[in-house]
C-alpha positions as CSV (number, residue, x, y, z in Angstrom):
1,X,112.9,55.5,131.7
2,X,114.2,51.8,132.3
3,X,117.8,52.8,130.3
4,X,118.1,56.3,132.5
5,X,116.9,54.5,135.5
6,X,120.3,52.2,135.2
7,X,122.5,54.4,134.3
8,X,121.6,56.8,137.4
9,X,121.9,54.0,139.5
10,X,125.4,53.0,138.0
11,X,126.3,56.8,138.7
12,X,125.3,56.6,142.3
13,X,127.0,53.5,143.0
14,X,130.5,55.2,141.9
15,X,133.0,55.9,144.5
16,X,133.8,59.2,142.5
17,X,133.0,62.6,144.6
18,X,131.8,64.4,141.3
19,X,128.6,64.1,139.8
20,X,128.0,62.9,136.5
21,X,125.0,64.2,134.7
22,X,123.7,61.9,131.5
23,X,121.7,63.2,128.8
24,X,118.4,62.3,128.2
25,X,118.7,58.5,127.0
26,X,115.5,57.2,125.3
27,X,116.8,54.8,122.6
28,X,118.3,51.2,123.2
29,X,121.7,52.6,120.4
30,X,121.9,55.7,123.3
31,X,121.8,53.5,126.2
32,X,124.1,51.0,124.9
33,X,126.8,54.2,123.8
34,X,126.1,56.0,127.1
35,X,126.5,52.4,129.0
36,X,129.8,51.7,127.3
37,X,131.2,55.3,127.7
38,X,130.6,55.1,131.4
39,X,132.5,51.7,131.3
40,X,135.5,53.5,129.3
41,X,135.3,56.3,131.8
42,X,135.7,54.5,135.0
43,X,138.2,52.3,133.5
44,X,136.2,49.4,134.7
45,X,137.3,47.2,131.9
46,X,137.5,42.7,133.5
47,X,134.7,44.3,136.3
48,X,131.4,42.6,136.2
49,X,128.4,44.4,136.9
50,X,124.8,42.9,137.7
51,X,121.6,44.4,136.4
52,X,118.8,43.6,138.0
53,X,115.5,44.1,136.9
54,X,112.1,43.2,139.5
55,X,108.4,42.8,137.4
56,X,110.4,41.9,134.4
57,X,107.1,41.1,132.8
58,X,106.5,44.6,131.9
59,X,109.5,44.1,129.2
60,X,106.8,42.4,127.1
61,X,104.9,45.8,126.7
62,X,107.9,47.3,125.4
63,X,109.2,47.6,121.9
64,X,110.4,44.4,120.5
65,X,113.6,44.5,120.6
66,X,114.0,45.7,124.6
67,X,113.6,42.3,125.8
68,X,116.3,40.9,122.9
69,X,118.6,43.2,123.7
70,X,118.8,43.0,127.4
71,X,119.2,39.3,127.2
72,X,122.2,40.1,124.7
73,X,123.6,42.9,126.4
74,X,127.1,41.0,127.2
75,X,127.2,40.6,123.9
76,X,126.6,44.5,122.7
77,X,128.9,46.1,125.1
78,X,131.6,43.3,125.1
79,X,131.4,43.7,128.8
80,X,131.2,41.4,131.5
81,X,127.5,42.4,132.9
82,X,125.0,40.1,133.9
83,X,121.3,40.8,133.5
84,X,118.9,39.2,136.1
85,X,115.1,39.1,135.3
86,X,113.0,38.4,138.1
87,X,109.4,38.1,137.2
88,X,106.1,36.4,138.3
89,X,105.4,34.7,135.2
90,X,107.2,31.6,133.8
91,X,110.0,32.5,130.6
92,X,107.8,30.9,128.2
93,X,105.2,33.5,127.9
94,X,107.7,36.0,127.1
95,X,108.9,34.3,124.0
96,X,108.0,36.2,120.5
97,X,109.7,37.0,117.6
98,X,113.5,35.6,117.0
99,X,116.9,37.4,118.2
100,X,116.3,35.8,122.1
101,X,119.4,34.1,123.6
102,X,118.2,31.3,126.1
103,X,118.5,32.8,129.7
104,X,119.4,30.6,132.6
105,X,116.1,29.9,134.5
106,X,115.9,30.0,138.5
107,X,112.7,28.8,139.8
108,X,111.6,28.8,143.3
109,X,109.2,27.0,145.4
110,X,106.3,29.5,146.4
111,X,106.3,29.5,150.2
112,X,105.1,26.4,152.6
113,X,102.3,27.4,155.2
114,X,104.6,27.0,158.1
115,X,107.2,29.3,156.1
116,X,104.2,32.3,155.1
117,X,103.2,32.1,159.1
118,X,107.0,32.3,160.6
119,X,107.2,35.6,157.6
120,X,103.7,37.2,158.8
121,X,104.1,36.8,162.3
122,X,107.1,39.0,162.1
123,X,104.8,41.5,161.6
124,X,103.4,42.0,164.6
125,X,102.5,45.1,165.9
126,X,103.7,46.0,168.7
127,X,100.9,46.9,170.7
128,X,99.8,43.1,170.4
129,X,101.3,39.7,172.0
130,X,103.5,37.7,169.0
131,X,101.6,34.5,170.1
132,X,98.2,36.4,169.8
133,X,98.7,37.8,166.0
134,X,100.4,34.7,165.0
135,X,97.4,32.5,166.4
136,X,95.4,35.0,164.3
137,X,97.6,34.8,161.2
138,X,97.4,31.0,161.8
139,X,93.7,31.5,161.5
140,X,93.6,33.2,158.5
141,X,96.2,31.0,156.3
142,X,93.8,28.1,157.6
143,X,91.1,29.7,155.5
144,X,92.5,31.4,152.6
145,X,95.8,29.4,152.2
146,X,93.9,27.0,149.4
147,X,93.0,29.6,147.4
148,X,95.7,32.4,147.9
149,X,99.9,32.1,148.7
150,X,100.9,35.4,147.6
151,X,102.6,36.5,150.5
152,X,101.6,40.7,149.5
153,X,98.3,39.5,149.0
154,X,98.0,37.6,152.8
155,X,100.0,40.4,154.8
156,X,97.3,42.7,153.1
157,X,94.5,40.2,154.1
158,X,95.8,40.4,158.1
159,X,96.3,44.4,158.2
């Protein structure tokens, strides 16, 4: 679902009026030929394209070779694509098994207090003043912010 997931998505982004339909693509060999046809296709040869995959901890539940392969996908397709894993977890508990290319890792801050309060308080509903429901987010990042900085987790706490 992850390799026809992309490749609908690199079919929608297309400036091209006519639809293109891809066969069913449930191997990494498929993705990769269907991937490199659609690159021949377009004639979007010196392009770069970004893949983005969000929760990319799940790749770890996946064959082997998944995570392997997306980190060396430049590589397969002799294309210029970048592959950007964002994930929750840090790079090191993804590690197993040989054939990984070091990625480039970004890491960033979790949020400060004052930053989670200025995010939540755009929340606000509309029935109630901003200064009330930030004074009440306030109240609640005053008692759970030790213990909890998810941002999900804390916009879930103050519905």
């Amino acid at each position: 679902m992850v390799f026809e997931s992309i490749l609908l998505q690199l079919e929608n982004c297309d400036d091209i009026g006519e639809e293109m339909v891809y066969p069913r693509c449930d191997s990494l060999n498929s993705f990769i030929r269907l991937l490199k046809r659609h690159f021949e296709d377009q004639n979007l040869i010196g392009e770069t394209f970004y893949i983005v995959l969000d929760k990319a901890e799940r790749l770890r539940d996946m064959d082997a070779h998944i995570l392997p392969a997306f980190l060396r996908l430049q590589e397969l397709l002799k294309y210029n694509i970048c592959v950007i894993m964002m994930s929750e977890i840090v790079f090191e508990k993804f590690r197993f098994g040989t054939g990984f290319r070091e990625p480039i890792t970004v890491h960033f801050p979790d949020y400060t207090k004052q930053e989670l309060l200025q995010i939540m308080s755009k929340d606000s509903p509309s029935d109630q003043p901003r200064e009330f429901y930030a004074a009440y987010c306030q109240l609640l990042l005053s008692v759970f912010f030790s213990v909890c900085r998810d941002l999900n987790e804390l916009r879930h706490l103050v519905s």
